[in-house]
C-alpha positions in Angstrom: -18.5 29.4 -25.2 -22.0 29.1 -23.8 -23.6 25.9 -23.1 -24.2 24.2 -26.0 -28.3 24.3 -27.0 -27.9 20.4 -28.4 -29.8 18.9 -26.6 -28.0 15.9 -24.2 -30.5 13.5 -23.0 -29.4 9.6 -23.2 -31.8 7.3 -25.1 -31.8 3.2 -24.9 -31.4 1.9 -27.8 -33.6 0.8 -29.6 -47.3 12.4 -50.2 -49.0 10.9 -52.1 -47.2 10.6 -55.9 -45.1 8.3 -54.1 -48.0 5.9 -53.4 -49.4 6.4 -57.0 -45.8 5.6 -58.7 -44.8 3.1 -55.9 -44.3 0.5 -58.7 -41.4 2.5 -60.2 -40.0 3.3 -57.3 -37.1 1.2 -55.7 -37.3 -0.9 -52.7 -35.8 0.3 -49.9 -34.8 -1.5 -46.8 -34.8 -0.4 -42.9 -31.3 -0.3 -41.6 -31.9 -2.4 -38.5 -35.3 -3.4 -38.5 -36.7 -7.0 -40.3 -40.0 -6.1 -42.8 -42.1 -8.7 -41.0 -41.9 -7.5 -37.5 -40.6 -5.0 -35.2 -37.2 -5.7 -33.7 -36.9 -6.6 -30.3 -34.3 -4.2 -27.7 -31.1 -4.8 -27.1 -30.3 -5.3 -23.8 -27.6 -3.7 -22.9 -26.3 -1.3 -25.2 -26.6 2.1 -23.5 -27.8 3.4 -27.0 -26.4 6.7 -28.5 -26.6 10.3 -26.9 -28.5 13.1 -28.5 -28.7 16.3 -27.4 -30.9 21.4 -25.7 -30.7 23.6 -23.2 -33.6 25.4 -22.5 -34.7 28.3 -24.3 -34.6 31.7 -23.1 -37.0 34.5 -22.4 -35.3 36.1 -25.5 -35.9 33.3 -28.0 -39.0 33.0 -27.1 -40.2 36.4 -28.5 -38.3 35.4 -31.9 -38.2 31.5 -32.7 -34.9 30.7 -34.0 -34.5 27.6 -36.2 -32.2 24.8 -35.7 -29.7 26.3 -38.3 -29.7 29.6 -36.5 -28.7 28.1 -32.8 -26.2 25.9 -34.4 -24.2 29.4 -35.8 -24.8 30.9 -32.3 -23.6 28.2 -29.9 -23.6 24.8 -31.7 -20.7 24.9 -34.4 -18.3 22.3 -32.8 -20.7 19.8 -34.4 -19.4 20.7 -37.5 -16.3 22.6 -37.3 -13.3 21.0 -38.8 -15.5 17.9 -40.5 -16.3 17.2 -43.8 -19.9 18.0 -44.3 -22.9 16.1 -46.0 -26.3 18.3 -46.1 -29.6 16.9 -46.6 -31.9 20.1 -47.8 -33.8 22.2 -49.8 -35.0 25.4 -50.0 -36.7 25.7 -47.4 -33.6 25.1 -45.1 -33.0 28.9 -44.3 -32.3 30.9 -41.5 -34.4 33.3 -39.6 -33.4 36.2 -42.1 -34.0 34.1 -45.3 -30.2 33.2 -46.0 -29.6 29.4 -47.5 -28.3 26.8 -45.5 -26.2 25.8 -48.6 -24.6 29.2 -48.6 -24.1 29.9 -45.0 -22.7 26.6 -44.4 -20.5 27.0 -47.3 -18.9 30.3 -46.3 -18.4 29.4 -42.8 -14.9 29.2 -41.6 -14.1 25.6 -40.3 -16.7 24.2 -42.0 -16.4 22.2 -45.6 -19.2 21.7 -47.0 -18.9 18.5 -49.5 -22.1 17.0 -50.4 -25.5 18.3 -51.0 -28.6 15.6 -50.9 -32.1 16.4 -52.3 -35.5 14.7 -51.6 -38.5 14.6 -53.2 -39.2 17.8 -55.2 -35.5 18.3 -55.3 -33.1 20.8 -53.8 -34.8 23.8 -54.9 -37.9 21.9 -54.4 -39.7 22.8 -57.8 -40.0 19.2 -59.1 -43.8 17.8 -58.9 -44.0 15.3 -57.0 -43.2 11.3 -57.4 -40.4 12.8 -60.2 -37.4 11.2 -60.3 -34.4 13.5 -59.8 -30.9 13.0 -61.0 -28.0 14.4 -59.7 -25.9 17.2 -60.4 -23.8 19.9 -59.1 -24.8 22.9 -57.4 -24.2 26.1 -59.9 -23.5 28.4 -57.1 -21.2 26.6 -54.8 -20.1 23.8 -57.2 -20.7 21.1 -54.5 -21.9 17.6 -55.6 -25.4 17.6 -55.3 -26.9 14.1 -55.0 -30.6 13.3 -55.7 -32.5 10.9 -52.8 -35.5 10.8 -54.8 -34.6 9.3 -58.1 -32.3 5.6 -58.4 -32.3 5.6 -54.8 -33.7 6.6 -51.8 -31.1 6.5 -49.1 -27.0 7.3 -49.6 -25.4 5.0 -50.7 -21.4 4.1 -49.9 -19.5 5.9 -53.0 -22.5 9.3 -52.1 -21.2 9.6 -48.7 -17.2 8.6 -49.4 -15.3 11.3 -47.8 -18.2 12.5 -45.4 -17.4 13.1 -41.5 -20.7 14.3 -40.5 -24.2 14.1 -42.2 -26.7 16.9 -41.5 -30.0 17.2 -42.3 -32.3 20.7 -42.4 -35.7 20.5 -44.2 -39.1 21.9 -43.6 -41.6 19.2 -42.6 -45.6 19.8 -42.4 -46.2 16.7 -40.2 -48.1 14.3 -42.4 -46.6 10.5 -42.2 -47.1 10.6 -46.2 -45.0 13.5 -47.0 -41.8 12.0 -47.5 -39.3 14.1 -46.7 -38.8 12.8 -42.5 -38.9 9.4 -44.2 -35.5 10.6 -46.3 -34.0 12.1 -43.1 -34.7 8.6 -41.5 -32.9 6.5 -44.5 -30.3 8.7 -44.6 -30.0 8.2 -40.3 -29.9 4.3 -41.3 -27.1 4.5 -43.4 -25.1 6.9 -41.2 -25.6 4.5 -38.5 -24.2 1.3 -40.6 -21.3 3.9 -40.8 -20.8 5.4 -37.6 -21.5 8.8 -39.0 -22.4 11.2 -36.6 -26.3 12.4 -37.5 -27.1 16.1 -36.9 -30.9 17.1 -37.3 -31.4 21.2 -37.5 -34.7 21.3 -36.4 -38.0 23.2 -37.7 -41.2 24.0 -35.6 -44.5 21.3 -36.7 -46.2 24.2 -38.6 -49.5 22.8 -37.6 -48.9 22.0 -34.5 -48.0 19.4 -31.6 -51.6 17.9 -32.2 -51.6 14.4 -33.4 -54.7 12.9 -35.2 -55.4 10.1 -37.0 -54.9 6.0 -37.9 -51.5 5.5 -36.1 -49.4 2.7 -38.7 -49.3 -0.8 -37.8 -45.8 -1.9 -37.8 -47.2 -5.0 -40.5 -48.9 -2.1 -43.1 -45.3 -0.6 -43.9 -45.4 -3.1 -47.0 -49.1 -2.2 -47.9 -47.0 1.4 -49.7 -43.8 2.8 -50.3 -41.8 3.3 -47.2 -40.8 6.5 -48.3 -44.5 7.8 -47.4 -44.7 5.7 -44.2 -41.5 3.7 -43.0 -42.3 3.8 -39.1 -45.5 3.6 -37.5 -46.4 6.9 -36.6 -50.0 9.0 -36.8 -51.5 10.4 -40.2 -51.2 13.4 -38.8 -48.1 13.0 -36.5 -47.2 16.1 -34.4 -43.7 15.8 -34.3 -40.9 17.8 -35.8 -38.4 16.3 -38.0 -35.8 16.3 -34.6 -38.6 14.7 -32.6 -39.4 12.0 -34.9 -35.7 11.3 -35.6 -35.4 11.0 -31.5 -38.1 8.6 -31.5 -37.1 6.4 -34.6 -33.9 6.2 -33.6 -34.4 5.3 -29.8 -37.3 3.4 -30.0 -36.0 1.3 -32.8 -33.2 0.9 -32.4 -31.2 2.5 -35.6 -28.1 3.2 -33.0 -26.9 6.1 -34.9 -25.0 9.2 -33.1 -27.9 11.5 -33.1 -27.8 15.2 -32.1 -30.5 17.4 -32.7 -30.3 21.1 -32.7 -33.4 22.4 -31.9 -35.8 25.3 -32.2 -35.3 28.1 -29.2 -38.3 29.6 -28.7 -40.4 27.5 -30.1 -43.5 25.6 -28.2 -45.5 23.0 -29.4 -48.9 24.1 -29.6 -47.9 27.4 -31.7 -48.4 27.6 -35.7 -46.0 28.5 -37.9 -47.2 32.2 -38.6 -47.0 32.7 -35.1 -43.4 32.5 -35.0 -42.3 35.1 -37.5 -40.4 32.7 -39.8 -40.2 32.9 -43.2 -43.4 30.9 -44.8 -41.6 29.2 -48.1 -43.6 26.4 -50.1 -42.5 23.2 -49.3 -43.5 21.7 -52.4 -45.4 22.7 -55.7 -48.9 22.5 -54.1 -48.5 23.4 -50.4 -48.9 26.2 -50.8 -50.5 27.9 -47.8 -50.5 26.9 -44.1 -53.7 25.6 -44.5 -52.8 23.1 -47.2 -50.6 22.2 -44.8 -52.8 21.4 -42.5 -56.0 19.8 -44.6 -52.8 17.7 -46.5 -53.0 15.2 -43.3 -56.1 14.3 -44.2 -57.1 14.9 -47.7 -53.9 12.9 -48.9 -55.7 10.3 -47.9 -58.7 10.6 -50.5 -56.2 11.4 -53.6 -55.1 7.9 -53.6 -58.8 7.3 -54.9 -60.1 8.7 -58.7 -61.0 12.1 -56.8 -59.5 15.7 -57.0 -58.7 17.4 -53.9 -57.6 20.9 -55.4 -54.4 20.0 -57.3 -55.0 21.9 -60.7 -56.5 24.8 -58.6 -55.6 27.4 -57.0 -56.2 26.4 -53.7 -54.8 22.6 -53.9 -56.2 20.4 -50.4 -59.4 22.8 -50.3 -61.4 20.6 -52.6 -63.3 16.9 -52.6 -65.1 15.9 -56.1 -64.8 14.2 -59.5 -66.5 14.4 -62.7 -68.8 11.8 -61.5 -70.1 13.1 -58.1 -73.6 14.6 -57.5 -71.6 17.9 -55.8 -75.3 18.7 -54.0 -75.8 15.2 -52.9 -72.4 15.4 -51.1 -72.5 18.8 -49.6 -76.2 17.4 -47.9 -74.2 14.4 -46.6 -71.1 16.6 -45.1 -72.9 19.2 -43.4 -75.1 16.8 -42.1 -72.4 15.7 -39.6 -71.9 19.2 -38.5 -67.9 19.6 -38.3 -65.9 21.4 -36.1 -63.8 24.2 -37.3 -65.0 23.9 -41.0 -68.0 24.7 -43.5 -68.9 23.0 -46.4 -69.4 25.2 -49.9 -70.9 23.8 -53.3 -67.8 23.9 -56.1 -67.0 23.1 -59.5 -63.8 23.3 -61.3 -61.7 21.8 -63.8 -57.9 21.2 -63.1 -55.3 22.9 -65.2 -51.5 23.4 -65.2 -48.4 21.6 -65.0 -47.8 18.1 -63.3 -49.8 15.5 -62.0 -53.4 15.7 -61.1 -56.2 13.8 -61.2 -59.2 14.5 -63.8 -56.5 17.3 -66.0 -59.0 19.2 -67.8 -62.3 17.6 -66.6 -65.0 19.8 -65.1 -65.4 18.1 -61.0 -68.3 18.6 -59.0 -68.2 18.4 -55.7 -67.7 20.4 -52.2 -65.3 23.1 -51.5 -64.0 23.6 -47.9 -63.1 26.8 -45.8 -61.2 26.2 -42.3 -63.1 28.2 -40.0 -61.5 27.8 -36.6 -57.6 25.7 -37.5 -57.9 24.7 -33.4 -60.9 22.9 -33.8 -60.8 21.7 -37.4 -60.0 18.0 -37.7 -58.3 17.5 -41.3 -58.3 13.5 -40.7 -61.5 12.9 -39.3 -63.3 14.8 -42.2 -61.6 13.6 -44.8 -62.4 10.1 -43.5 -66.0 11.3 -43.5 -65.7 12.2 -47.1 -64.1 8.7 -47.4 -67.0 6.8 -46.0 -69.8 8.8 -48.1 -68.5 8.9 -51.2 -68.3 5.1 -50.9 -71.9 4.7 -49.8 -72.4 6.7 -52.9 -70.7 5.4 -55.8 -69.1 2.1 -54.2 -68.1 0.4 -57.5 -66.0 4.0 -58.7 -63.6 4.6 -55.4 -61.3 2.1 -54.9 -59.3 2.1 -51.7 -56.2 0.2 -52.6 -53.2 2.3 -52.2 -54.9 4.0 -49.3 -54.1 1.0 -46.7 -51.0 2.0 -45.9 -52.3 5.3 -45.0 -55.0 3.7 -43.2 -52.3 2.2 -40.6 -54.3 -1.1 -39.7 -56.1 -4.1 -41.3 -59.8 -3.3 -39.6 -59.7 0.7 -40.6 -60.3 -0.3 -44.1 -62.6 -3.1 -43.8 -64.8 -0.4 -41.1 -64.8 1.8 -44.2 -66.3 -0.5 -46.6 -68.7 -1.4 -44.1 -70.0 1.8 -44.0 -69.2 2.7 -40.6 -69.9 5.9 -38.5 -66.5 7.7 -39.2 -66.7 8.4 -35.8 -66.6 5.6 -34.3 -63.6 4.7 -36.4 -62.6 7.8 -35.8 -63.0 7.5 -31.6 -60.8 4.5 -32.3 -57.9 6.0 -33.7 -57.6 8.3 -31.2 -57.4 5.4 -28.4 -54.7 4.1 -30.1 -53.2 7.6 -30.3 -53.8 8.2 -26.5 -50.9 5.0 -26.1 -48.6 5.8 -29.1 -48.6 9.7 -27.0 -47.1 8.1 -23.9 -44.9 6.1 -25.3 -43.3 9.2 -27.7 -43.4 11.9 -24.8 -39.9 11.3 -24.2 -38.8 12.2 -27.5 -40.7 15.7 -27.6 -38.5 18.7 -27.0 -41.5 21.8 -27.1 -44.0 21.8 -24.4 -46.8 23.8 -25.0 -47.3 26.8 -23.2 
């Protein structure tokens, strides 16, 4: 057998609905860490092992999933063990075949539990619905809902489980709240002694990281299922990286292996690596969505609409009440990079939740010009500081805090300062949180 591509490497121990419905939703505890502060080390546990070997010339000309490596070289993981998988639909191999049903058919392998997230397993639920569980029509496995009375397995869900496994696409915005499930889920395997297997994903926008990094104390200030370690807005990980970092850094202790990408390098986008594209929920619906989500997000905690109700959802700022023309002078007048600026109106329609259903919003349309350059978080906190110099007693900021990540971005907003010099700040806080995560990134750039 060829050398295992898990990669070994010892580690010391260590979306918005949700925000919107967060008084419905239950609480939901940290496995090792206290709410009020961040736990200290602990010195002398040699923490747990996670594991890639480096990818060849070969994968490098076609990027091969996590879930692809581990059926070419990785299956011990899972051979022979009782298996609990933590997916969707966009857990899928190179050539477009399920996780569910590759997993299922594979010999040595006993697939026994299915968990879904937000959105569900076939991921089209809105979002902030609660989801019950059920059983899978196809395989007639046990599929247990994440996203609905609970948020993290609980003991009778993972009863007869050897291993736990989690494959789902990510689109690296701290809000989106499916790397939040994988890290609940990591919690309670550790309190088990579970082993923890990540199948990794590329970032599809990138290794870049932009925006307020969280404050471990503004966890509480939202759900933790849109933000339960501190990480950047826009965090530039992949769901192995981020599990890597949580779990060394603090201090879960759970037997972590992650499977990586091969071929895969950190500063590519997704449709450069000839992978299936598949929705990851209802209204990401385009790479670019992806992309502007990390920062809009942001702005649809206020009484704005950002494109849901559209057909281009995260491509619009407005509201019924905004002066669209007196906006689009205030936007272009910081001259962006990577973005222009377009006068819109529209009116919301379809299914789910959105704000202003049915109401004709004025406001500014954008079109991503140059994705390298464009800064999602940077203009949507320009939008942020504009609109509230222009109707300060409409937009409200409260369930935005969390998103914020500190207790002076917010305040610097309703001051009405320069967004970028708030900006400037965020990324000197970034510039440390980099150095201290670069030992958890597995995809150099090239």
């Amino acid at each position: 057998m060829q050398i295992s591509s898990v990669l070994r490497a010892a580690v010391v121990p260590a979306a918005l609905l949700a925000v919107l419905a967060w008084s419905r939703m239950p609480a939901t505890q940290p496995a090792r860490a206290p709410a009020d502060h961040p736990p200290s080390a602990a010195p002398g546990y040699p923490g747990p092992r996670v594991a890639v070997s480096p990818a060849s010339d070969a994968d490098a000309a076609a990027p091969l999933p996590g879930i692809d490596v581990l059926l070419r070289d990785s299956l011990h993981l899972v051979r022979g063990k009782r298996v609990g998988l933590i997916t969707n639909h966009t857990a899928v191999t190179r050539d477009g075949r399920s996780d569910v049903d590759v997993l299922f058919a594979t010999p040595g392998v006993r697939l026994v539990a299915l968990y879904g997230p937000e959105h569900g397993i076939r991921g089209n639920v809105d979002g902030g619905e609660h989801i019950s569980s059920r059983r899978d029509r196809r395989t007639g496995v046990p599929v247990f809902s994440l996203y609905g009375a609970t948020e993290r397995p609980t003991e009778a869900m993972l009863r007869g489980v050897d291993v736990l496994v989690f494959d789902i696409q990510d689109i690296g915005a701290r809000p989106y709240t499916y790397v939040w499930t994988m890290t609940f889920a990591m919690e309670e395997a550790a309190r088990r002694n579970i082993p923890f297997v990540v199948l990794d994903r590329p970032n599809p926008v990138t290794a870049k990281a932009e925006g307020p990094l969280m404050h471990w104390e503004m966890r509480r200030r939202g759900p933790l299922i849109t933000g339960a370690y501190p990480v950047p807005l826009r965090h530039g990980l992949t769901a192995g990286e981020l599990a890597r970092y949580v779990n060394a850094t603090w201090h879960v202790g759970a037997r972590l292996s992650v499977v990586p990408v091969a071929g895969w390098r950190g500063n590519r986008w997704f449709d450069q690596t000839g992978l299936p594209w598949i929705n990851p929920s209802p209204n990401i619906r385009s790479l670019t969505a992806a992309l502007s989500f990390s920062g809009l997000v942001m702005l649809e905690t206020t009484n704005l609409n950002v494109g849901r109700g559209t057909d281009a959802p995260f491509s619009y700022v407005g509201a019924p009440y905004v002066d669209g023309e007196a906006l689009l002078r205030r936007m272009r007048a910081y001259d962006l990079p990577g973005v222009r600026f377009e006068p819109a109106d529209w009116t919301p329609r379809g299914e789910g939740w959105m704000q202003f259903a049915g109401r004709r919003c004025h406001g500014v349309r954008l079109r991503v010009t140059d994705r390298d350059a464009y800064r999602p978080v940077l203009t949507a906190l320009a939008f942020l500081v504009e609109l509230r110099k222009m109707y300060p007693n409409q937009l409200g900021m409260g369930p935005m805090l969390q998103m914020l990540g500190s207790e002076w971005a917010p305040a610097a907003v309703r001051r009405g300062d320069d967004p970028r010099a708030i900006y400037a700040r965020w990324e000197r806080e970034n510039a440390e949180w980099e150095r201290s995560v670069a030992r958890y990134r597995l995809y150099p750039a090239e």
